[in-house]
C-alpha positions, 0 to 999 in steps of 0.5 A, a space after each residue: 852779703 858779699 855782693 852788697 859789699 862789692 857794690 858799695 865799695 864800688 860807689 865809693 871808689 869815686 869819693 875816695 879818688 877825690 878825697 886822696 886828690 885833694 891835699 888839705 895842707 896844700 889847699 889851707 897853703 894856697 888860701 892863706 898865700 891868697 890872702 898874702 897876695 891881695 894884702 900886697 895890694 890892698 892895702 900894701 902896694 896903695 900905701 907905698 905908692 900914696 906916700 910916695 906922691 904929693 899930698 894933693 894926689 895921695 887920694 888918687 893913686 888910693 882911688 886907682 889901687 882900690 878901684 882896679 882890684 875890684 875892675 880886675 876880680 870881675 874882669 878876671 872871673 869874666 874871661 881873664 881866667 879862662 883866656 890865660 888858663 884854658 885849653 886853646 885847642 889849636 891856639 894854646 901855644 899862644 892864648 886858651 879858650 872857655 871858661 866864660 864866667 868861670 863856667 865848669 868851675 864847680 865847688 868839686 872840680 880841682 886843680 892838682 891837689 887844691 879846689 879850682 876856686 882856690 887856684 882862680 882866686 889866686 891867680 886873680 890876685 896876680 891879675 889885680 896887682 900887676 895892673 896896680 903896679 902900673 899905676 906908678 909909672 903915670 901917678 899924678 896925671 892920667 885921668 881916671 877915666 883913662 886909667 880904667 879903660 886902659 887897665 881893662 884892655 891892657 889886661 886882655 891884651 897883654 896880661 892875660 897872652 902872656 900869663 898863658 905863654 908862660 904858666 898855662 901851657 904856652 910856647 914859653 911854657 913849652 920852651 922851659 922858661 923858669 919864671 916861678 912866680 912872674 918875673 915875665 909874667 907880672 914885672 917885666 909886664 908891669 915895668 914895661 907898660 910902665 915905663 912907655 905910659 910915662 913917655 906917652 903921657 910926658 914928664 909932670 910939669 917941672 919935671 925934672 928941675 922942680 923937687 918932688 918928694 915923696 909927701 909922707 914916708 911913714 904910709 910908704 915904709 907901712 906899705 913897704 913893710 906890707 909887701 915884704 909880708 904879702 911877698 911871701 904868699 906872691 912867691 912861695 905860693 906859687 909852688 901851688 903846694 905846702 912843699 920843699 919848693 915853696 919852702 925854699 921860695 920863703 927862704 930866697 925871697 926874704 933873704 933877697 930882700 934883705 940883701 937888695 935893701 942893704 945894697 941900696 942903702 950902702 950904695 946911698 949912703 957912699 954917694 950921697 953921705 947919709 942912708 935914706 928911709 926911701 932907699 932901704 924900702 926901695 932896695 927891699 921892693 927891688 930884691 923881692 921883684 927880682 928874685 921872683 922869678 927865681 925864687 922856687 929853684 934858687 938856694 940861699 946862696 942864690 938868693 943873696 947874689 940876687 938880691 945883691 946884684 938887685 940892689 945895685 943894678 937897680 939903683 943905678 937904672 934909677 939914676 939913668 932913666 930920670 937924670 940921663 934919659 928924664 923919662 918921669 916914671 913917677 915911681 920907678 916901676 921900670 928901674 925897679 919891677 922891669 929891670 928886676 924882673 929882667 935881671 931875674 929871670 936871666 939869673 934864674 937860668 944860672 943859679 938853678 945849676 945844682 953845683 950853685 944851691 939850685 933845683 938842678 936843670 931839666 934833662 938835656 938842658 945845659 946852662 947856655 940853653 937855659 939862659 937862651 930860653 930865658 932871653 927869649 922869654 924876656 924880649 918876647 915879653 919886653 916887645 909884646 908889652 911894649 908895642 900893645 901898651 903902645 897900642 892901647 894907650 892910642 885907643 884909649 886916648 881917642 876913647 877919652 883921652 889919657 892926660 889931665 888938665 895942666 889946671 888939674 894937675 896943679 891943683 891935684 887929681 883929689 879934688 879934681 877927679 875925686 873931689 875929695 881931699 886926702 888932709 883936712 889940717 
């Protein structure tokens, strides 16, 4: 009897090693911060930037949003995940390897305390928005054609290799980079890619002597309101555990969302003698982008420096880049995601100090190292980003071409690329 004992507790030592593996809080946390994160997109990042544009084009940038979530998901289940979060083998300082068509990706197989298919499925939340962000930078004029193509292999090329450099065991990784949930990663990427798709494209006609107003602020401020909800899963959820760090990630990113809105709009309000609509929703995108990086080691404290400094440093970036340098970045993803993410991880690296509410620096690691590993992360990712968005944009432009018509641009790309109308009135 005892024999028969022993062998059964023995065939079940298996189950209870998975069964104490996997956290049910944690995993309903993950599933929940997923669905956060794809709200931000769809249908919160769409509706920001639609109202933000023209009426004649509101379909479009609906269309580019849409159309890239469903592009990203399957690209991301092709190679996307395994490139950026696989082992590399001799090359995993700088990119992984396997996983073709989430291949050993099972229902059993786990990822720390939550299923794998969780972890894939949030990350590729992260691949479908950063992407999406880009498309405000060339809203109003870049071909469809060209934003699919482009999308794709900027995913691949400049996506996915920093994705592994600083959450898939890479060199960033290595050096100690705190990039808690994409100031790198997504922002800076985004901001970047952005900013150097406006130049090559070239500025919309009459910009920038002609007005252009957002067309409906109403879809804007939903959208914008959207996303602070959706930002809660972006940034807690990457403590990929319903624990003390995602706690406090809640906390600093509302609080420096709150701050960034405030800042911008007293800003407005002093210079220009009346607070704006566009500009509390802008100052409130600003303070939740710049704190993401920081978002998981910072205090309260922390996060309202952030949040402050976000709002004012980002405001003034808008001003420079249209009215001194007139780069039409249609929806000012760089002032605002790049500026942000850059801002953010360089003050990541001095309020994570313990003495200022932080997590407290790793073992040997000073404010001074921290901060030159936070430099070297942001100009790595600033120059890989900017030379292979550079890159990308030439090829596609031979593929297909990047710019319409100056007829389809002033008649809209709805009707033009969609042949649809976004008002029947």
């Amino acid at each position: 009897m005892s024999r028969v004992l022993l062998g059964l507790f023995i065939c079940l030592i298996p189950q209870l090693a998975v069964a104490d593996s996997l956290n049910s809080g944690d995993g309903a946390w993950l599933l929940t911060s997923t669905a956060l994160v794809l709200f931000m997109t769809l249908p919160g990042l769409a509706l920001f930037y639609a109202g933000l544009v023209r009426a004649k084009n509101v379909l479009s940038v609906l269309m580019q949003c849409f159309a890239l979530t469903c592009l990203m998901s399957l690209l991301w289940m092709f190679a996307g995940y395994g490139l950026a979060f696989g082992d590399g083998g001799d090359w995993n300082a700088y990119i992984g390897s396997g996983q073709i068509m989430l291949s050993g990706v099972t229902r059993g197989s786990m990822s720390g305390t939550i299923p794998e298919t969780v972890f894939v499925m949030f990350q590729m939340t992260f691949a479908i928005i950063t992407p999406a962000l880009i498309v405000g930078g060339f809203a109003e004029r870049m071909k469809f054609s060209a934003v699919l193509i482009f999308s794709t292999l900027w995913l691949f090329v400049v996506y996915v290799p920093v994705c592994h450099w600083v959450w898939g065991g890479g060199w960033l990784s290595d050096m100690g980079l705190l990039d808690f949930a994409g100031g790198t990663v997504v922002h800076v990427n985004a901001g970047v890619a952005a900013i150097v798709t406006a130049m090559v494209l070239g500025n919309r006609k009459g910009f920038p002597q002609t007005a252009m107003p957002p067309h409906n602020l109403t879809m804007t401020v939903t959208g914008a309101s959207m996303l602070w909800v959706g930002w809660f899963g972006f940034n807690a959820g990457s403590a990929v555990a319903a624990n003390n760090d995602a706690g406090m990630a809640m906390l600093a990113t509302h609080i420096s969302a709150a701050a960034g809105s405030l800042a911008w709009m007293t800003i407005e309000w002093v210079k220009h003698g009346k607070p704006s609509v566009l500009g509390i929703v802008t100052g409130m995108v600003a303070g939740l982008g710049t704190i993401t990086p920081a978002s998981g080691f910072v205090g309260p404290v922390g996060a309202l420096c952030i949040g402050l400094t976000a709002g004012v440093v980002c405001y003034f970036s808008t001003q420079i880049i249209k009215r001194t340098f007139k780069i039409d970045d249609s929806l000012d993803v760089f002032p605002v995601h790049g500026v942000g993410g850059i801002l953010g991880t360089i003050l990541a690296g001095v309020f994570v100090a313990e003495k200022l509410g932080g997590s407290g620096y790793a073992e040997g690691v000073t404010m001074s190292s921290q901060l030159m590993t936070q430099t070297i992360g942001v100009v790595a990712t600033f120059v890989w980003c900017a030379v292979m968005t550079l890159v990308l944009l030439k090829v596609t432009q031979a593929l297909v071409g990047l710019r319409v018509t100056p007829e389809v641009e002033t008649e809209g790309l709805d009707l033009a690329e969609h042949d649809e109308r976004g008002y029947n009135l």
